[in-house]
VMD Tcl script that draws the C-alpha trace (Angstrom):
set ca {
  {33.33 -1.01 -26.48}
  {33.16 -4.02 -24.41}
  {31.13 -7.08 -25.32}
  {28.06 -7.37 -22.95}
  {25.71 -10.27 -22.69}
  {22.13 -9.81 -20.62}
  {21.36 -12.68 -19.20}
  {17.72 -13.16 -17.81}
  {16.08 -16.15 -16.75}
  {12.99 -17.17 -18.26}
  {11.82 -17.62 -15.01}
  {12.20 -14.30 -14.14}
  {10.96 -12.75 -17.19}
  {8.02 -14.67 -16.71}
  {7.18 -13.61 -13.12}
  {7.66 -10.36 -14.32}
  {5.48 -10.49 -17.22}
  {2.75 -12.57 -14.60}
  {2.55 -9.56 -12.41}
  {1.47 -7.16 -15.21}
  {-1.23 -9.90 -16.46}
  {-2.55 -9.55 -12.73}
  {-1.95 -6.30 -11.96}
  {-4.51 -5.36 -15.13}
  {-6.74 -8.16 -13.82}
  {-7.20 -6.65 -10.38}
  {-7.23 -3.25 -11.41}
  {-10.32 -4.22 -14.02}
  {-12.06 -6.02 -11.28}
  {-11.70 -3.22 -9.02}
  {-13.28 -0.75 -11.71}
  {-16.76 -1.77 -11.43}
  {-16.59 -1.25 -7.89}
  {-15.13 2.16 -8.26}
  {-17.72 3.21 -10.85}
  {-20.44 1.71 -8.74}
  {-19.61 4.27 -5.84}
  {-18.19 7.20 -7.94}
  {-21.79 7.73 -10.08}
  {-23.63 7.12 -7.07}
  {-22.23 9.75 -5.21}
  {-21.21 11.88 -8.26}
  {-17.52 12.45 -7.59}
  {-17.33 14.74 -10.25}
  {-14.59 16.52 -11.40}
  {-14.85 20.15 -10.86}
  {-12.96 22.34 -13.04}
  {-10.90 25.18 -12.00}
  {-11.59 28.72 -12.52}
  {-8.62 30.39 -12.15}
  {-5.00 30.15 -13.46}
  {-2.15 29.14 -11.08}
  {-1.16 32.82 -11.36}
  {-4.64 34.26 -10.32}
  {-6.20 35.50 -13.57}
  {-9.57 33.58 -14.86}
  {-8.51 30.67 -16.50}
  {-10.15 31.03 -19.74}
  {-8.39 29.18 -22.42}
  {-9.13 26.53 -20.35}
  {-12.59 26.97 -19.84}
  {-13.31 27.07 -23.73}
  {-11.32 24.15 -24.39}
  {-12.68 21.95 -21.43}
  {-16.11 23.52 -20.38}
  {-18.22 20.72 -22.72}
  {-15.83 17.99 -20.77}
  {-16.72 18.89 -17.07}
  {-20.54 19.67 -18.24}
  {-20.61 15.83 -18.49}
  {-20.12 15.38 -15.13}
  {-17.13 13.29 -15.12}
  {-15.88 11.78 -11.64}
  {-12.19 11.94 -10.55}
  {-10.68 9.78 -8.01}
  {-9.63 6.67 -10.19}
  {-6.05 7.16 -9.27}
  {-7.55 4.67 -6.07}
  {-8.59 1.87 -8.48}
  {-4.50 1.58 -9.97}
  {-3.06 2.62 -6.59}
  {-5.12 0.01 -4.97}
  {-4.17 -3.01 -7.17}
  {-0.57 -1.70 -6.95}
  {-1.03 -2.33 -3.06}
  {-2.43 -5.29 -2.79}
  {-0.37 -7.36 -5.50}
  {2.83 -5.86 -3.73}
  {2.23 -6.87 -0.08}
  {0.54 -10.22 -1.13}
  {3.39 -11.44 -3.46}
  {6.31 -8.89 -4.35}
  {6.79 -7.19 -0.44}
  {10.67 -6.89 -0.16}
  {12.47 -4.74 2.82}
  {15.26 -3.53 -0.14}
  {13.39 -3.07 -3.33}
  {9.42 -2.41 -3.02}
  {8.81 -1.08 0.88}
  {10.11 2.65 -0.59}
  {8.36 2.61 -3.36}
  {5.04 1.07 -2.27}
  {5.05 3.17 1.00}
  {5.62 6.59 -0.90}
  {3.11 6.05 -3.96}
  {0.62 5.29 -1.07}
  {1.78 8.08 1.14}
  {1.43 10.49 -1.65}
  {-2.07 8.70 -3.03}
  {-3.03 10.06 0.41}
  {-1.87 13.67 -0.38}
  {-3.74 13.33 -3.58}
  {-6.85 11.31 -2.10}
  {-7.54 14.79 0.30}
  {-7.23 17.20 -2.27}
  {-9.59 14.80 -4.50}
  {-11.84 14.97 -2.01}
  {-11.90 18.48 -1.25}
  {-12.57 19.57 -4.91}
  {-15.53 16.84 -5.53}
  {-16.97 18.44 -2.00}
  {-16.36 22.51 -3.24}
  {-17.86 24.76 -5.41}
  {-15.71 24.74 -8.10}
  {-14.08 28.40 -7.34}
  {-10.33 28.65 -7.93}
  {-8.27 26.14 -8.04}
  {-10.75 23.60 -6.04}
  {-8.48 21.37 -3.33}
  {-5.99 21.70 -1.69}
  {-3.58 24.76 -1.99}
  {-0.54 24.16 -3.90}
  {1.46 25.02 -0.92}
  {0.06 22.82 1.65}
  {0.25 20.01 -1.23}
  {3.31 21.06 -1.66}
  {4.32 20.62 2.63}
  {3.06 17.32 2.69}
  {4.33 15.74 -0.64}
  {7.94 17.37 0.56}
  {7.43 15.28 3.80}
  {6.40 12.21 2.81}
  {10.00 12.83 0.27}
  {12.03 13.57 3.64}
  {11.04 10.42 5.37}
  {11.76 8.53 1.92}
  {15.04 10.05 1.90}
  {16.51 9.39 5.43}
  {15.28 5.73 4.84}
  {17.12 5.19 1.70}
  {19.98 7.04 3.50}
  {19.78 5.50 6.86}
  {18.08 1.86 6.32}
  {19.20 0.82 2.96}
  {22.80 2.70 3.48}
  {22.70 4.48 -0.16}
  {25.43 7.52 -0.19}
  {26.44 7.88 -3.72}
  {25.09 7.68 -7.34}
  {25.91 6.90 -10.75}
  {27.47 9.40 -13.11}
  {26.86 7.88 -16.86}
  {29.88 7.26 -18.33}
  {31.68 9.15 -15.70}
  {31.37 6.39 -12.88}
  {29.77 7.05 -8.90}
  {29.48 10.27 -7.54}
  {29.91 10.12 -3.52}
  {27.42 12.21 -1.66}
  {26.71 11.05 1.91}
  {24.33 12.63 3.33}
  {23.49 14.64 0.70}
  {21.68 12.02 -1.29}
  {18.52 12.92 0.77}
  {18.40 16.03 -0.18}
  {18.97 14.73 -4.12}
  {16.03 11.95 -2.92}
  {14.17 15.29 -2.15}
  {14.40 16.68 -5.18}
  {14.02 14.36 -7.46}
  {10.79 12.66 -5.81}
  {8.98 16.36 -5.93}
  {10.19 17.11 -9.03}
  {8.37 13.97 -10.54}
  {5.46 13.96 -8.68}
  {4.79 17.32 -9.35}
  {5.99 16.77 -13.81}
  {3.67 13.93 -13.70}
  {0.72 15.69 -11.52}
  {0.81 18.75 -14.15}
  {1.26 16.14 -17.34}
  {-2.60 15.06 -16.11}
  {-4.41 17.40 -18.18}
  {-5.74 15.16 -21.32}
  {-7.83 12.04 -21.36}
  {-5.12 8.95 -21.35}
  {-2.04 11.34 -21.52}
  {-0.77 10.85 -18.08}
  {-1.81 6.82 -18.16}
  {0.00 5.96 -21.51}
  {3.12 7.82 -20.07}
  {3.00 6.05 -17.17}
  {3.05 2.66 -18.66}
  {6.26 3.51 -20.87}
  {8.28 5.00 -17.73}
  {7.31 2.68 -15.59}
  {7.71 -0.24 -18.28}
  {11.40 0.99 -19.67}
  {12.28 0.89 -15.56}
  {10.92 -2.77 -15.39}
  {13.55 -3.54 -18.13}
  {16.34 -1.61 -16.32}
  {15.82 -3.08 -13.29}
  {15.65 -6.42 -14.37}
  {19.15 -6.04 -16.11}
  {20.16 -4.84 -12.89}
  {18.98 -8.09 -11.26}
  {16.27 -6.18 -9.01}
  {13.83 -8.45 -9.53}
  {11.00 -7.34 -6.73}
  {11.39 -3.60 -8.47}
  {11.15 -5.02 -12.07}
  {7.52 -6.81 -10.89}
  {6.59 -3.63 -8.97}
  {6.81 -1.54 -12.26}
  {5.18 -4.26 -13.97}
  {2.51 -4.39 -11.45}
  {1.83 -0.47 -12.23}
  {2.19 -0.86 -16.30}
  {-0.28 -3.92 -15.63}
  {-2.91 -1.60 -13.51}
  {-2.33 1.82 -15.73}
  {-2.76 -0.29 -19.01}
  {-6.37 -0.99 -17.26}
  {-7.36 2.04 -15.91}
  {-5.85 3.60 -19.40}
  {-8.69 1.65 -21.30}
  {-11.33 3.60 -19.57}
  {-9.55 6.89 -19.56}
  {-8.57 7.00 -23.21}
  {-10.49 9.77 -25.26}
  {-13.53 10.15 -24.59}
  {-12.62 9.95 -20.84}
  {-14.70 7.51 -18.59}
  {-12.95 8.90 -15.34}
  {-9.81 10.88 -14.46}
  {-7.02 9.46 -12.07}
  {-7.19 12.88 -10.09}
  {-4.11 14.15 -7.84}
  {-4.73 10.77 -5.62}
  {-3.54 8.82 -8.94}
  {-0.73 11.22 -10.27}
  {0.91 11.82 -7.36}
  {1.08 8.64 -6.30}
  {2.55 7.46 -9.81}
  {5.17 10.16 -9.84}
  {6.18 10.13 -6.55}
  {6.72 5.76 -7.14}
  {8.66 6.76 -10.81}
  {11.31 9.01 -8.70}
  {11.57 6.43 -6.25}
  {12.47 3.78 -8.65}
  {14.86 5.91 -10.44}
  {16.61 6.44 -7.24}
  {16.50 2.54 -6.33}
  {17.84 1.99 -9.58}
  {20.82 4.62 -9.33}
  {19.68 5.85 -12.92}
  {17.98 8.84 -11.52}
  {20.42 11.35 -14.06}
  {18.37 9.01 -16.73}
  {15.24 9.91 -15.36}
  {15.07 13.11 -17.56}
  {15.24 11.29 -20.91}
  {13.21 8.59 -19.80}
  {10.71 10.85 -18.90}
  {10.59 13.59 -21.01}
  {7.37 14.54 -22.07}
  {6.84 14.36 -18.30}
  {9.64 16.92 -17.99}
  {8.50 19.10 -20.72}
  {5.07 19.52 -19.79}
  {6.46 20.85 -15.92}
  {9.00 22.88 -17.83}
  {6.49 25.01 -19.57}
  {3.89 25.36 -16.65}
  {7.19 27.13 -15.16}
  {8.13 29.11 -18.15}
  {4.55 30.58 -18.72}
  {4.27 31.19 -14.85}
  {7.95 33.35 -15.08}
  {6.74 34.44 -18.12}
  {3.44 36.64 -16.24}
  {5.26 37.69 -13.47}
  {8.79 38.83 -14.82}
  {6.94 40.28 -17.97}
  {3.57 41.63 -16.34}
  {1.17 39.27 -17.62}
  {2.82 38.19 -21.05}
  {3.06 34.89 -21.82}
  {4.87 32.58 -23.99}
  {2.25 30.06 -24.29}
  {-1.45 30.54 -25.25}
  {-2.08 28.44 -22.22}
  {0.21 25.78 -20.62}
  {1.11 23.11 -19.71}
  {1.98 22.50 -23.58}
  {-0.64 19.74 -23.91}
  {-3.30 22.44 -23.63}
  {-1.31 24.79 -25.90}
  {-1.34 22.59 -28.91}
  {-4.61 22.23 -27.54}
  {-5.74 25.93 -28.15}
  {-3.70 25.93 -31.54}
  {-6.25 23.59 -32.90}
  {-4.85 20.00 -32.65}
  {-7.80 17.82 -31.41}
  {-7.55 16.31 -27.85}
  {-6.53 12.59 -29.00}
  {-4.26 13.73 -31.63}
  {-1.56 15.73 -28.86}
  {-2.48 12.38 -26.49}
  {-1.35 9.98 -29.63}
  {1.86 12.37 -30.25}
  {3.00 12.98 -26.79}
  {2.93 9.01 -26.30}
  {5.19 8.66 -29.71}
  {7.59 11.20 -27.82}
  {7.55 9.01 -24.87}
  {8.25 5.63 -26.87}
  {11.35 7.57 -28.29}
  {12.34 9.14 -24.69}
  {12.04 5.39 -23.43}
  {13.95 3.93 -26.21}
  {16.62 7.26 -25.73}
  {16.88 5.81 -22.39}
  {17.15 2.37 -22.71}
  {19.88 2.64 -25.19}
  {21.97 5.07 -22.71}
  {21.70 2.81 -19.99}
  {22.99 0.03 -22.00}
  {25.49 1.73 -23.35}
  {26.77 3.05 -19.91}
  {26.69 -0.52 -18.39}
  {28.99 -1.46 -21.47}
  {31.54 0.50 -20.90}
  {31.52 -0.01 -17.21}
}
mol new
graphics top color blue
foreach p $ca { graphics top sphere $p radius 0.5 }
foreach p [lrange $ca 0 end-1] q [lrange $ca 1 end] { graphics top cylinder $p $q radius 0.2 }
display resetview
């Protein structure tokens, strides 16, 4: 094994660590002005009714019913997303490492934002918002345009292997870009079930790609991650058992959608599994227990999913799957971290 030294500068580390600090600052002074607006014109949360698959949802509505009585408003996802915004273009705004990133977690906030939205403004009946498929159109768009820009502006065609080396793939990394942006949007989207669950996550992905990038030298991405682990620490605070507010789709999507960007920019995107693996778990069985009712005519291999709610069900309180599922991530994240040094060692 070769001998490798990391050299940061404290400089850098600093400004890095600086854009956290504010990023929690302005997402904590935004708050108030969220709440203000959200209890005035009762954005609540409205639960759904029905599973994914059709059938009444009602695992769900015994474990959650005393939740949504207390008429909890969604939406927050704007207070993190906003901070996020306005840190980036007024100090970190860089054509190579945070346009992508910044332009996508906004362009899929605004996916998220409408189908917020439309379930504060329904009945509650189904699945209230937007349907999955025309979610589903617009996320894959916003992925397409991300794609032929890291393609066609910043001229990426190939990606690294671990331990193997780069992996040329022209055109085809769009398609890959594709992929892997939908793929996290929609693990993190579906991980949003439990108060703080989906926050906590957040701030170790994002925080263990602030460290890779900085290795890397990407120093605008580094202080974009730290500006989300900043903002997500804050709105965490508030959403941490028992919930204040939820992030809602316009705060999910907009966080995975940024996390598969970065793992793309970073050319670590076969990491992004491990790294985030709760994340990938919880999607993984929401598609198990969905092939599960339709190949098997209504059997299922979970007493609900995604898993958070089957643990859930089994009799593990709320905060206590919430505390464990963050331990999981801290040892994904470490997992991670210690691959990608290793890989860059042997390099």
């Amino acid at each position: 094994m070769n001998n490798m030294i990391i050299q940061i500068s404290t400089d850098t580390f600093l400004k890095t660590l600086l854009f956290a600090v504010f990023g929690f600052a302005l997402a904590m002074a935004i708050t108030p002005l969220y709440t203000t607006a959200a209890y005035k014109y009762k954005w609540w949360k409205k639960p759904r009714t029905n599973a994914v698959t059709g059938e009444k949802a009602t695992v769900y509505q015994r474990l959650h019913a005393k939740k949504h009585r207390a008429n909890i408003p969604t939406m927050a996802g704007i207070i993190f997303v906003s901070a996020v915004a306005l840190l980036t273009a007024l100090a970190n705004l860089e054509r190579t490492e945070t346009w992508l990133p910044l332009a996508s977690m906004l362009g899929a906030g605004a996916v998220g934002l409408l189908d917020d939205i439309l379930n504060i403004h329904s009945g509650g009946l189904g699945v209230a918002g937007l349907r999955a498929r025309t979610k589903s159109i617009l996320i894959f768009l916003i992925s397409l345009i991300g794609g032929w820009w890291f393609f066609a502006k910043l001229d990426v065609t190939s990606i690294t292997v671990p331990f193997v080396g780069q992996w040329t793939l022209g055109w085809l990394i769009v398609p890959l870009f594709i992929l892997v942006v939908i793929s996290t949007a929609n693990a993190v989207n579906i991980s949003d079930g439990l108060d703080g669950l989906a926050g906590g996550l957040g701030v170790l992905a994002f925080g263990t790609y602030a460290f890779i990038a900085l290795v890397e030298g990407n120093v605008g991405i580094a202080a974009f991650s730290m500006t989300v682990v900043g903002a997500l620490i804050s709105y965490t605070w508030f959403n941490v058992y028992p919930a204040r507010f939820f992030m809602g789709d316009s705060g999910s999507f907009a966080l995975g959608t940024a996390l598969g960007v970065i793992a793309m920019l970073t050319d670590t995107v076969l990491l992004l599994p491990i790294i985030g693996a709760v994340f990938v778990v919880e999607a993984g069985s929401s598609l198990i227990q969905i092939s599960s009712k339709r190949l098997r005519k209504g059997k299922k291999i979970f007493k609900i999913a995604p898993i958070h709610h089957h643990f859930e069900a089994s009799g593990w309180p709320e905060s206590k799957v919430t505390m464990r599922f963050w331990l999981l991530g801290v040892i994904a994240s470490i997992v991670g971290i210690i691959l990608f040094l290793l890989e860059i060692s042997l390099s």
